[in-house]
C-alpha positions in Angstrom: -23.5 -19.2 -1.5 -24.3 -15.6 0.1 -22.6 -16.4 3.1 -19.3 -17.4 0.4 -19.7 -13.9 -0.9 -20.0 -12.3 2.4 -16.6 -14.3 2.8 -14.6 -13.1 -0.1 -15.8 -9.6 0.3 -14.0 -9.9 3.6 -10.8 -10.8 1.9 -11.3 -8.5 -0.6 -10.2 -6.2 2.6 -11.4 -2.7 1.3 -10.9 -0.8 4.5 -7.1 -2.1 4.2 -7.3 -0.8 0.1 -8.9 2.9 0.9 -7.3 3.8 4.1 -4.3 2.5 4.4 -2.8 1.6 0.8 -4.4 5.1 -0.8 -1.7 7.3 -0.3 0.4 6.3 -3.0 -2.2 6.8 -5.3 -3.2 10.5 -3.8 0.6 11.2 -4.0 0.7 10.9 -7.4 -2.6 13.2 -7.9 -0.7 15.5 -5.7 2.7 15.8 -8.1 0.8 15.8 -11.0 0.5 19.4 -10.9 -3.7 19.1 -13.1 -6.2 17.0 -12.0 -8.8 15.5 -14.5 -11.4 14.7 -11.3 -13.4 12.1 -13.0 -10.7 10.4 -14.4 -8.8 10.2 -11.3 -11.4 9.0 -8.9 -12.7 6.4 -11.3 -9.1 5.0 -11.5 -8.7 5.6 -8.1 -11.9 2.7 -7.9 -10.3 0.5 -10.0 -6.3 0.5 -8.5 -7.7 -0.1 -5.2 -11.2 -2.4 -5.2 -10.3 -4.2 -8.4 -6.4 -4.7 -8.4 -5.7 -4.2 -4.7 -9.0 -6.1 -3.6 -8.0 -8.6 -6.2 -4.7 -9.3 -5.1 -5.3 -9.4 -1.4 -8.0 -11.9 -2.2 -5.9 -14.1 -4.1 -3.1 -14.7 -2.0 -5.7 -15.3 0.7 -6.5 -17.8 -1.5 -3.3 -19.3 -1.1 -2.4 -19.0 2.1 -4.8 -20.5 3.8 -4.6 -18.3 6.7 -6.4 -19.6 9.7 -4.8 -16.7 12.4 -4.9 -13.2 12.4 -3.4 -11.6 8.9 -3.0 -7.8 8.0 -6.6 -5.7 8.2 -8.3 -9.2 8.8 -8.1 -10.9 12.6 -10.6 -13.7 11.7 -10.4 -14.8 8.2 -12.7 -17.0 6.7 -11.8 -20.0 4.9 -12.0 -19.9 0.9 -13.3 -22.1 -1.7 -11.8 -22.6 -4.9 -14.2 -20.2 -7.0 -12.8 -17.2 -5.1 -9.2 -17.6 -6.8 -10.4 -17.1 -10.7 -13.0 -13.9 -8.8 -9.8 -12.8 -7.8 -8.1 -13.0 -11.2 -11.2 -12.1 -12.9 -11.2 -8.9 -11.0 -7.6 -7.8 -12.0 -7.9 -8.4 -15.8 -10.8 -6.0 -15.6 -9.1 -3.6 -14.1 -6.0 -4.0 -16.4 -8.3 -4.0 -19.2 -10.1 -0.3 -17.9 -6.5 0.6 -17.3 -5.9 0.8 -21.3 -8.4 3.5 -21.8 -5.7 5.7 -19.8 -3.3 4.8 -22.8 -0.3 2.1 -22.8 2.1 3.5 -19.8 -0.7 3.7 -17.9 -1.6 -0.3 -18.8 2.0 -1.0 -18.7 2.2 -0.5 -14.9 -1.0 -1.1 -14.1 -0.1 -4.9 -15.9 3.6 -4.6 -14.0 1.4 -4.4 -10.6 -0.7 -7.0 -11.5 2.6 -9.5 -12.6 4.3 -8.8 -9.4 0.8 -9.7 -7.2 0.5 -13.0 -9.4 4.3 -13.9 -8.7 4.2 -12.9 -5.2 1.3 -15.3 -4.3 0.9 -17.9 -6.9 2.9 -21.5 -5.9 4.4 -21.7 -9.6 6.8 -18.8 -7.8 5.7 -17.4 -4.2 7.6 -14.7 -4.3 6.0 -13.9 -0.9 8.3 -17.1 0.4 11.5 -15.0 -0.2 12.0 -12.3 2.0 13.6 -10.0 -0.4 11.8 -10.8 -3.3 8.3 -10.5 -1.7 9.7 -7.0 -0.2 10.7 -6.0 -4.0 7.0 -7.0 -4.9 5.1 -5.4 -3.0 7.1 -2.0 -3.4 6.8 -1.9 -6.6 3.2 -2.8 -7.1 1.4 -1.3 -3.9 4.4 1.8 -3.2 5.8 3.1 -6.4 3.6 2.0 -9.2 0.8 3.5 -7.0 2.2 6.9 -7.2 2.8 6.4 -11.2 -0.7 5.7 -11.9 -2.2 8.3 -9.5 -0.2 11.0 -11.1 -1.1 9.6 -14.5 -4.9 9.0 -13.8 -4.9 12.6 -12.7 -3.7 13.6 -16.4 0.0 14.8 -15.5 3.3 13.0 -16.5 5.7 11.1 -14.8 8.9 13.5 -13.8 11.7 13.1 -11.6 10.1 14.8 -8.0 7.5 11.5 -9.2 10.1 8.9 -9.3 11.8 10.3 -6.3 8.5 10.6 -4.5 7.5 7.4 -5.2 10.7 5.8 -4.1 10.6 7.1 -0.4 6.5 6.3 -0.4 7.4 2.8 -1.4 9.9 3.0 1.4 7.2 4.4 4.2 5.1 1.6 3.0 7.5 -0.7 3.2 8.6 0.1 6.7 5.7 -1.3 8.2 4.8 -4.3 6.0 6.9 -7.3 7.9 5.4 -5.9 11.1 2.0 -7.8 10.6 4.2 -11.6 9.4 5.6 -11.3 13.1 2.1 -12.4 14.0 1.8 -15.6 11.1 5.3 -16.8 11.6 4.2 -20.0 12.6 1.8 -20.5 9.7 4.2 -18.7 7.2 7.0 -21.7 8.6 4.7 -24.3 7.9 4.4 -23.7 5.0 7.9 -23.5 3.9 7.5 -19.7 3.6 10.6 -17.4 4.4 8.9 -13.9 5.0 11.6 -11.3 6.0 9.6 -11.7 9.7 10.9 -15.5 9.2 14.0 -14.6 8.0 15.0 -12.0 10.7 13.1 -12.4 13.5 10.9 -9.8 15.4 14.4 -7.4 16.3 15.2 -7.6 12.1 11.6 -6.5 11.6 12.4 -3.0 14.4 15.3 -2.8 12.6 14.2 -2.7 9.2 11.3 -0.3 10.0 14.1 2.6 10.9 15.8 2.3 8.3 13.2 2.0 6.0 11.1 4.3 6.9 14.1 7.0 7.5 15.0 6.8 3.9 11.3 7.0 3.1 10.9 10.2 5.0 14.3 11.9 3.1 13.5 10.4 -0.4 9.6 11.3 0.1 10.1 15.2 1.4 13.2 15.8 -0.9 11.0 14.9 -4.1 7.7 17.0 -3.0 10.2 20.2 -2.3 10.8 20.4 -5.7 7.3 21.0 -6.0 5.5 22.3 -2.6 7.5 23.8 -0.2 5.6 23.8 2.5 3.9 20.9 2.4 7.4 18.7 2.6 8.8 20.8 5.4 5.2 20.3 7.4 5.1 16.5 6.1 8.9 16.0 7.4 8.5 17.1 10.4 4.9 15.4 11.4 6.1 12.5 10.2 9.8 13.0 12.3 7.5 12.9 15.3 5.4 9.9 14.0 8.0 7.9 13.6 9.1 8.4 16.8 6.5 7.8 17.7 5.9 4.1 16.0 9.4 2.9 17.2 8.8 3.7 20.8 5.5 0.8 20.1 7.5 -1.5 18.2 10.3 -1.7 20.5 7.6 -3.0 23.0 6.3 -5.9 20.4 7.4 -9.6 21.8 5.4 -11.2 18.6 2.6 -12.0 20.8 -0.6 -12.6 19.4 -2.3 -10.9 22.3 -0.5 -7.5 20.3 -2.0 -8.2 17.4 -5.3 -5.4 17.7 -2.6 -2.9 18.9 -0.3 -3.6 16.4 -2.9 -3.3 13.3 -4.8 -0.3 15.4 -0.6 1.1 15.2 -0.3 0.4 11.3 -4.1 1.5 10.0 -3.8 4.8 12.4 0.0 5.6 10.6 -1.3 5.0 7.2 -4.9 7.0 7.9 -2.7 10.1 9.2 -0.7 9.9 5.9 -3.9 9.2 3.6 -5.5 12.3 5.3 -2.6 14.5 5.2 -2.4 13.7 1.4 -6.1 14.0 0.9 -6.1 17.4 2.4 -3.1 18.7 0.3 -4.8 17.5 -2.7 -8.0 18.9 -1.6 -6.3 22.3 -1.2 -4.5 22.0 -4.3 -7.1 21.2 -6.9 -10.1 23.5 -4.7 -12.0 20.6 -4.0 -12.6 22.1 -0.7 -13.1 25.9 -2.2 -10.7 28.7 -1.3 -8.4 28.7 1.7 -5.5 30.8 2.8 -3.2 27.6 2.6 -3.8 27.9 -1.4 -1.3 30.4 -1.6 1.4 28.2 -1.1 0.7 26.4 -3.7 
């Protein structure tokens, strides 16, 4: 039974919840110009160990993965008491998410929904490759941003919205990348991921497009707050994604590219976490006074 634990703990995936899928969340702390510090990092517990955890543990569940999957190369196989631990996990998060008030347990629940339909067999949303790419920028892009900005005690605007629609977007860009490398699984199963769908050139193409509109979308809502933060963000991530086509123009959908490729993705999403953590810190004088503050 420990070594079952030690399994679904894996699944769970919390490096993948903290470091990569965070920056939604600390976007949302960033826009919402307060921050009630408690509040937010308690929530910040819950969106990502207990919803995100959740979810990525229940559609391992399903899948059945025996090859390499996003943030896991090995994964373990899982028994049938680790699909209600994953349900279990979400409701209590949902149900911690009403002390926050109803908007805030509206999209928390609206997360939760689209995880359920993308994975479950009575819809596998995750089988349609526009349907699972709806899904998962809703609940892990945009919804993230909402529930960061209202966990940190600020309201949802329009330099939110439009925020949130080009971080869903950033987010987005890279998501197919890792199905190039379950394709064959994914088709066994009947699934049509957009990896499926398009092929490994679709994916490339997607991720410029996707993650150009991100870029606009994401700097043109945070210059109606901070100035200089969206100029400094365009720009870095200009040259990052510059830098991420030049690798993904390489990819063949080897499986020998697998480390490189998830080494690609966790460093991209690291550089934006940090960025956001920093700005935050700066903003809110977690990390005292600084010269940068003035900008703010």
């Amino acid at each position: 039974m420990i070594k079952e634990i030690g399994h679904f703990l894996l699944h769970l995936r919390l490096h993948y919840q903290l470091f990569i899928l965070s920056g939604g969340f600390l976007l949302g702390g960033l826009l919402a110009d307060q921050m009630n510090t408690v509040q937010f990092w308690l929530q910040f517990l819950n969106v990502h160990l207990l919803l995100f955890g959740g979810a990525t543990a229940f559609n391992s569940y399903w899948d059945k993965d025996e090859g390499p999957i996003g943030g896991l190369k090995n994964p373990p196989k899982m028994t049938d008491w680790m699909r209600m631990a994953s349900l279990i996990m979400m409701y209590l998060g949902w149900i911690w998410a009403l002390y926050l008030g109803v908007i805030y347990f509206a999209v928390y629940g609206v997360s939760l929904l689209l995880f359920w339909l993308y994975s479950t067999p009575l819809a596998r949303w995750k089988s349609h490759p526009y349907l699972s790419l709806l899904a998962i920028a809703v609940s892990t892009g945009f919804n993230s941003v909402l529930l960061g900005t209202i966990a940190a005690g600020g309201s949802i605007s329009v330099s939110v919205i439009i925020s949130a629609l080009g971080a869903s977007m950033i987010l987005l860009s890279l998501y197919p990348v890792s199905q190039i490398y379950q394709m064959d699984q994914d088709k066994r199963r009947g699934d049509r991921t957009f990896a499926v769908e398009y092929g490994v050139d679709g994916v490339k193409f997607f991720f410029i497009i996707s993650y150009l509109f991100g870029m606009i979308l994401f700097s043109a809502g945070l210059l109606q707050v901070y100035t200089y933060p969206a100029v400094i963000f365009f720009i870095l991530g200009l040259i990052s994604g510059v830098i991420l086509l030049r690798l993904l123009l390489r990819l063949k959908g080897m499986e020998s590219e697998y480390s490189s490729v998830m080494k690609m993705k966790f460093l991209a999403s690291l550089s934006f976490v940090i960025f956001l953590l920093i700005l935050n810190a700066i903003r809110y004088k977690w990390i005292g006074d600084t010269v940068l503050k003035s900008y703010f």
